[in-house]
C-alpha positions in Angstrom: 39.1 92.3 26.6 35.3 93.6 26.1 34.7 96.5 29.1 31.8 97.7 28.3 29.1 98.1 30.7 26.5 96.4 31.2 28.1 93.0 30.0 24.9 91.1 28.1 26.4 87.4 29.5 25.0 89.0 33.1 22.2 90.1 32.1 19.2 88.3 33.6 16.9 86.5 31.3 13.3 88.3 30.9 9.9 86.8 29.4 8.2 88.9 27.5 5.2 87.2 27.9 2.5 88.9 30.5 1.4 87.8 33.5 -2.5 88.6 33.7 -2.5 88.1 37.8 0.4 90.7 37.8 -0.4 93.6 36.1 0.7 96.8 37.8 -1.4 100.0 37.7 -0.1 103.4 37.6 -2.0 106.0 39.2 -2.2 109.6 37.8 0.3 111.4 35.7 4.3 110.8 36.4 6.0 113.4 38.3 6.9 116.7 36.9 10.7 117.4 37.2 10.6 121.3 37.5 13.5 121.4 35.3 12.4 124.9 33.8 11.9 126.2 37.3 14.6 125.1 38.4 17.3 126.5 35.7 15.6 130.1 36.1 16.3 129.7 40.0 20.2 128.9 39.2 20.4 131.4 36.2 19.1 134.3 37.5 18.0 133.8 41.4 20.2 131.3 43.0 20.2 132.4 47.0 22.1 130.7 48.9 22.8 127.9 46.1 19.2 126.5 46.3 18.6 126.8 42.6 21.5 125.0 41.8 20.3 122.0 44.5 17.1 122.1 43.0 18.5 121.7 39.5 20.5 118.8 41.0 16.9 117.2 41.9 15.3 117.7 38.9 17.9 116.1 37.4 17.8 113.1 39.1 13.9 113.2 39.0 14.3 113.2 35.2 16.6 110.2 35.1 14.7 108.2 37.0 11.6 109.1 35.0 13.3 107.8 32.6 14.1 104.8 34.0 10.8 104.2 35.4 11.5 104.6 39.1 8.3 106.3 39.5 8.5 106.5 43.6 12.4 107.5 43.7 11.3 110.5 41.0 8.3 111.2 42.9 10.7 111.8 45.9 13.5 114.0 43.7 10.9 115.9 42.3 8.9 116.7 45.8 12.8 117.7 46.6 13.8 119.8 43.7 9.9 121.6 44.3 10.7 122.8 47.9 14.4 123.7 47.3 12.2 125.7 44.1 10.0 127.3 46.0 12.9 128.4 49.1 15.1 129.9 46.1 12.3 131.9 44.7 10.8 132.9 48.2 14.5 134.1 49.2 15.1 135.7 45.8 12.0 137.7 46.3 11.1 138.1 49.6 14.1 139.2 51.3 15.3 142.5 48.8 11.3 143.0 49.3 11.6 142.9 52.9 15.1 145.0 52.9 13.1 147.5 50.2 10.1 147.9 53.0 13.2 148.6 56.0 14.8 151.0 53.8 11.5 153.1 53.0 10.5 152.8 56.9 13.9 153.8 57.9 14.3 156.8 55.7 10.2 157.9 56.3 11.6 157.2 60.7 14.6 159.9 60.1 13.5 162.2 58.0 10.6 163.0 60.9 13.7 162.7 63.3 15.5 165.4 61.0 12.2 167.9 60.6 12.1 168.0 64.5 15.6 168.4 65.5 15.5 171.3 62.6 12.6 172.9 65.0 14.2 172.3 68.5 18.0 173.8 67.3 16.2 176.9 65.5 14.3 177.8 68.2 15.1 180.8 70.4 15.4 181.9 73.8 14.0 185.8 74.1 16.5 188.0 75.4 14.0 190.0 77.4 14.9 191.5 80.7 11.6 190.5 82.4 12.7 187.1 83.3 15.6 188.5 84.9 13.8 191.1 87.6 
C-alpha cells in the first residue's frame, strides 16, 4: 500500500504552455518575513510571548512565500510586523518608563526626607518671656 502524500494519480493535469491573455503581474517586491526580527524578540525580549507569536507569523509568512501565496504572506507578515514592533515597544518602553518612576520617586522623597530632617531638628526656645 503506497501512503505517501500527495498521491501523483490525483494530481490534476497542468499545461505548461502560456496563455498570453492570462498573464498575471506581480507588483513590487514579495513580502519580507521579519524572521531576524522576530527570533531576537523571542531570544532575548519576548514580553508577554509576542516574540514568540511573531516568530509564529514569520514562519508562516515564509512558507507561504514559498509557496507562492503572495496575499496570505502579505497578511502573516503585516501580522508577525505588529506583534514585532508590540514586543520591542514592551521590551523597551516599559523598564524605561519604570526607570523614569524610580528616578522621580527617589528625587520626590529624598526632598520629603531633607524637610522632615528640618522640621524634627528644629527647636522651641526655652525662654521665659513667652510665659509672663
Amino acid at each position: 500500500m503506497d501512503t505517501s502524500y500527495p498521491r501523483e494519480d490525483y494530481l490534476p493535469m497542468t499545461s505548461h504552455k502560456r496563455d498570453p491573455s492570462s498573464t498575471a503581474v506581480t507588483v513590487g517586491a514579495p513580502p519580507r518575513d521579519h524572521l531576524v526580527w522576530s527570533i531576537f524578540n523571542t531570544i532575548y525580549m519576548n514580553f508577554c510571548c509576542l516574540g514568540f507569536v511573531a516568530l509564529a507569523f514569520s514562519v508562516k509568512a515564509r512558507d507561504r512565500k514559498v509557496a507562492g501565496d503572495v496575499e496570505a504572506a502579505r497578511r502573516f507578515s503585516s501580522k508577525a510586523r505588529c506583534y514585532n514592533a508590540l514586543a520591542t515597544a514592551g521590551s523597551v518602553v516599559l523598564p524605561l518608563l519604570l526607570a523614569a518612576l524610580v528616578i522621580t520617586g527617589v528625587l520626590h522623597l529624598s526632598k520629603l526626607a531633607q524637610d522632615s530632617v528640618g522640621f524634627f531638628s528644629y527647636q522651641f526656645s526655652t525662654s521665659d518671656d513667652e510665659d509672663k
